[in-house]
C-alpha positions in Angstrom: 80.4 110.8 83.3 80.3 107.1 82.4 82.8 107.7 80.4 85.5 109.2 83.3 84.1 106.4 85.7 84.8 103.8 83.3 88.5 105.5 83.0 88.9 105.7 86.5 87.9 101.8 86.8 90.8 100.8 84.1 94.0 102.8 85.9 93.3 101.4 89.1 93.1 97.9 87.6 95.6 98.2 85.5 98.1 100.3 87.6 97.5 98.4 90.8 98.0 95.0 90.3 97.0 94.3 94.0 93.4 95.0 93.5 91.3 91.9 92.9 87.7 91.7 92.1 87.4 88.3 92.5 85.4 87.0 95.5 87.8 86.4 99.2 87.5 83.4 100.7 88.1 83.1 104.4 86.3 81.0 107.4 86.0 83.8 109.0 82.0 84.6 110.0 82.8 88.9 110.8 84.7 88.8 107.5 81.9 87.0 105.1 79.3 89.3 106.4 81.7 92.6 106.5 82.5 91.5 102.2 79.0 89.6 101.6 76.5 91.7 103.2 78.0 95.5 103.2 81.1 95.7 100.7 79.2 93.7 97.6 75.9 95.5 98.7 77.0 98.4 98.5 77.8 101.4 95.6 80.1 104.2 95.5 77.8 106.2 93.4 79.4 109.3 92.0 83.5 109.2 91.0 84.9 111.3 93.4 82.3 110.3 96.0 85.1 107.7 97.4 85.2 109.5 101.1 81.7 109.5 102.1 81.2 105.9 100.3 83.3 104.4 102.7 81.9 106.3 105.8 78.9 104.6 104.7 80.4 101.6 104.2 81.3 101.9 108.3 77.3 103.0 109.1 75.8 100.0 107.4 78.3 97.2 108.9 77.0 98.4 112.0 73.5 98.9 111.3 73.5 102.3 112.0 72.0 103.2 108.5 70.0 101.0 106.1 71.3 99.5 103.5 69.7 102.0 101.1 71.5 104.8 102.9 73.3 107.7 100.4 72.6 110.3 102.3 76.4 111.0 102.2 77.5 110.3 99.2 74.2 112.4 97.7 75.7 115.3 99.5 79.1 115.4 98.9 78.4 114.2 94.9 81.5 115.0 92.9 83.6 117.5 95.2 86.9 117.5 94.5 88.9 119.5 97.3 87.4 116.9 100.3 89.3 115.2 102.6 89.2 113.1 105.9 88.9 116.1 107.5 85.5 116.9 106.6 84.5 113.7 108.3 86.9 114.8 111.7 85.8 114.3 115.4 82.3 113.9 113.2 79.7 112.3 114.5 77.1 110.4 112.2 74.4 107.8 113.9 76.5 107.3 117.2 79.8 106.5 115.5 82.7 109.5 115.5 85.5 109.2 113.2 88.7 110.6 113.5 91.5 111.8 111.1 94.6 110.5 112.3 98.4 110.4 110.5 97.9 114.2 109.3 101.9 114.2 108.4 104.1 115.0 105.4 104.4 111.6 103.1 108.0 111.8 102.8 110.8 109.5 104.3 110.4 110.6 107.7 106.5 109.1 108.5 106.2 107.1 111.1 104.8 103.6 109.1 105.6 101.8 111.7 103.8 103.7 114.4 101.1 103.7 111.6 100.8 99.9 111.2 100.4 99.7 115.0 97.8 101.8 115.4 96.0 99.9 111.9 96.6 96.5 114.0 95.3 98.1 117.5 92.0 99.5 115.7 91.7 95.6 114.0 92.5 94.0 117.3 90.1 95.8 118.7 87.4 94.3 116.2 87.1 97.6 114.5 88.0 98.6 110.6 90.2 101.1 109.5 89.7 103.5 106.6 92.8 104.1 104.4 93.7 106.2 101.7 95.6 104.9 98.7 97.3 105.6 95.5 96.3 105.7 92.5 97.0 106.9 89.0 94.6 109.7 89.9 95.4 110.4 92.7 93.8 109.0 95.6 91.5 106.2 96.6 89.3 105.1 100.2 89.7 101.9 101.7 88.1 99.9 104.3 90.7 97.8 106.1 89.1 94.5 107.2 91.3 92.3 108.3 95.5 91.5 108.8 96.6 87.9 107.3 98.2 85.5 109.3 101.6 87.2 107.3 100.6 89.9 108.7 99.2 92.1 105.7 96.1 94.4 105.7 93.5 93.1 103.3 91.6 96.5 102.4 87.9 96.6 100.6 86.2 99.6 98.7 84.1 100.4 95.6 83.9 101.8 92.2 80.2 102.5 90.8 79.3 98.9 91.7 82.6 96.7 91.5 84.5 95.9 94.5 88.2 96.6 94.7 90.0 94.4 97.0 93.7 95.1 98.0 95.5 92.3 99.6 98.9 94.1 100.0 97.8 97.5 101.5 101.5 97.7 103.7 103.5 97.3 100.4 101.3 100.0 98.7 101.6 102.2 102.1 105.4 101.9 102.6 105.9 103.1 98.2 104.2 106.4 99.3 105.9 107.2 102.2 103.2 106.8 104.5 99.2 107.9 104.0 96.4 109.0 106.4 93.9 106.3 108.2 90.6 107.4 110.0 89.6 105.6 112.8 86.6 105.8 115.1 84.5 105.4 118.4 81.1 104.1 119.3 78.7 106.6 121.3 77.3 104.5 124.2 73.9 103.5 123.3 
């Protein structure tokens, strides 16, 4: 097990040479505790357990779940045919997510449409889950925040060590699009 998390860890080092473990520095106060308090507090605990790690990540920035919270991840363990659709129209702790970009990666997604919706959901002061490529297939990301370039700066885990990927629209446009869940507050 070590062993195949430890693998896992070195192809998405080495064949992504956007992600970044080192620490981001911003001004920004929503950013510092987003990365400080939740991302580097936080563990992605079994290696296929990438999904429900970063619906957790979503629970514990907004306090819906303490910060010992695995409940999902402890479930789901190492399941292997999961997908954004088990966590569809879901709701978990008065947040629903929803699956959204369900469409054939091929040269005909709409990326642009895609972007727009990442920048509304941002705009809105909300993150944005993302799937990515990797060597292995495919990796969860929490999109935090758009650069003043306009690029997607996307956060996640592996076992313990954060991922950062600072060009997440580069990444998405190579594969021809990807899906994104969103979500919605329950009034409280």
């Amino acid at each position: 097990m070590k062993k195949n998390l430890l693998h896992l860890i070195l192809i998405l080092l080495v064949s992504t040479a956007a992600i970044d473990r080192s620490s981001a520095q911003t001004n920004n106060s929503a950013h510092d505790d987003f990365f400080h308090t939740v991302v580097n507090n936080h563990n992605q605990i079994f290696q296929m357990s990438c999904i429900p790690s970063v619906v957790e990540i979503i629970l514990k920035y907004y306090k819906a779940v303490g910060f010992n919270f695995y409940d999902l991840q402890n479930e789901w363990q190492n399941k292997t045919d999961g997908s954004f659709r088990n966590f569809d129209n879901k709701e978990l702790y008065g947040i629903t997510f929803h699956q959204k970009f369900v469409l054939p990666r091929d040269e005909t997604f709409p990326i642009d449409s895609l972007f727009q919706a990442i920048e509304k959901e941002l705009a809105s002061g909300k993150k944005v889950i993302i799937s990515l490529p990797s060597d292995t297939g495919w990796h969860m990301f929490v999109i935090n925040e758009q650069t003043p370039d306009g690029e997607f700066i996307s956060y996640s885990k592996l076992g313990s060590h954060t991922l950062i990927v600072r060009d997440t629209k580069e990444i998405v446009k190579k594969s021809n699009g990807t899906e994104i869940m969103t979500y919605t507050m329950s009034s409280r």
